[in-house]
C-alpha positions as CSV (number, residue, x, y, z in Angstrom):
1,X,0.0,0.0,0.0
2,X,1.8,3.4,-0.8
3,X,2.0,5.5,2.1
4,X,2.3,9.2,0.4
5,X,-0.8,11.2,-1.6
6,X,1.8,10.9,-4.6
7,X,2.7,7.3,-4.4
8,X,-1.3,6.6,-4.6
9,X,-2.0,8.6,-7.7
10,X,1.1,7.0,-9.4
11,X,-0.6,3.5,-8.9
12,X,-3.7,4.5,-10.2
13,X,-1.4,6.6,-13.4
14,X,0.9,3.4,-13.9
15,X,-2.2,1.1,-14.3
16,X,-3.9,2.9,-16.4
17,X,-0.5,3.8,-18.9
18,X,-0.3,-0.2,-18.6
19,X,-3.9,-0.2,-20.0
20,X,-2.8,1.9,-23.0
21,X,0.2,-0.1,-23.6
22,X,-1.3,-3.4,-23.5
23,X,-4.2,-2.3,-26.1
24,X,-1.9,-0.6,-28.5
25,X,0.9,-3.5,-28.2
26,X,-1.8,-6.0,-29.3
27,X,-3.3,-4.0,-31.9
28,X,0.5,-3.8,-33.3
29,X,0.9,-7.7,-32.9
30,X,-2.7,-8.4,-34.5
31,X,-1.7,-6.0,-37.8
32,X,1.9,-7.8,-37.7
33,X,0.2,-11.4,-38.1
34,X,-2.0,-10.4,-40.6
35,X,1.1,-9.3,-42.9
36,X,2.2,-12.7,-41.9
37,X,-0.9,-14.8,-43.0
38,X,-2.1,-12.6,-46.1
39,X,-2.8,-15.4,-48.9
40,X,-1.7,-13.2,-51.5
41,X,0.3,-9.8,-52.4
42,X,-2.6,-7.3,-52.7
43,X,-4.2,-8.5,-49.3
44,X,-0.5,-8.1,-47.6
45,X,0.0,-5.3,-49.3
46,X,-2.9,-3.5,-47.4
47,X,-2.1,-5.3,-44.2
48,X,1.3,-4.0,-45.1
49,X,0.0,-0.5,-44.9
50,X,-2.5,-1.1,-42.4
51,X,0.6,-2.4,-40.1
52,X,2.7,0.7,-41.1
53,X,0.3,3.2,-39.7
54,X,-0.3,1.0,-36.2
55,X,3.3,0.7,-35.8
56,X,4.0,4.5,-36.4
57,X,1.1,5.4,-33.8
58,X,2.8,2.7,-31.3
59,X,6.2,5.0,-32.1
60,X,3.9,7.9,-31.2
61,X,2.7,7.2,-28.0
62,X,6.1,6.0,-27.0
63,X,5.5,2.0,-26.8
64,X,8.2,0.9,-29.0
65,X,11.2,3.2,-30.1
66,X,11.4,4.1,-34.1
67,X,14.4,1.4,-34.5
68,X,11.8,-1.1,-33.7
69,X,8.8,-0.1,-35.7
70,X,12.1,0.2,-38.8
71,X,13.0,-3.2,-38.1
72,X,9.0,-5.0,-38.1
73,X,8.4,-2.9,-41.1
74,X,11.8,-3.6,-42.9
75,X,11.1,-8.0,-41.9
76,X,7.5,-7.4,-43.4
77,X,8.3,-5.9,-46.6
78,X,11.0,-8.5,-46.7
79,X,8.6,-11.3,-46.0
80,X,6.4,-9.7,-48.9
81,X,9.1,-9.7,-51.6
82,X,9.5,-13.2,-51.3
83,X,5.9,-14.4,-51.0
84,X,5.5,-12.7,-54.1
85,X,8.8,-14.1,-55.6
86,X,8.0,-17.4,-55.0
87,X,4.4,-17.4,-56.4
C-alpha cells in the first residue's frame, strides 16, 4: 500500500498507462500477423500498410522506439518480396 498522496495517484497513473500499452501493443501484434498470414500480395499489401500506420502510432505514444517499428516494417516488406517471388 503506498503511504504518500503521490505514491497513490502513481498506482492509479501506472495502471492505467499499462492499459494503453497493453491495447496498442496487441493491436501492433494483431496488424503484424496479418502481414504474416495474407494469402496473396494485394491483401499483404494492405495489411502491409494497415501495419505501417499502427506501428508508427505505437512510435507515437512511446510503446516501441522508431528502430523497432524500422526493423518490423523492414522484416515485413521482406517477407512480402519473397511471398511474391515465390508465387
Amino acid at each position: 500500500m503506498p503511504r504518500h498522496k503521490s505514491a497513490a495517484k502513481r498506482v492509479v497513473t501506472n495502471e492505467r498507462d499499462r492499459a494503453r500499452n497493453a491495447a496498442i501493443r496487441t493491436r501492433m501484434r494483431a496488424a503484424v500477423k496479418s502481414v504474416r498470414q495474407a494469402a496473396d500480395k494485394t491483401s499483404g499489401q494492405n495489411a502491409l500498410r494497415t501495419a505501417t500506420s499502427v506501428l508508427d502510432r505505437a512510435v507515437a505514444k512511446g510503446v516501441i522506439t522508431r528502430a523497432t517499428a524500422s526493423r518490423y516494417k523492414s522484416r515485413l516488406a521482406l517477407h512480402l518480396q519473397r511471398m511474391a517471388a515465390t508465387t
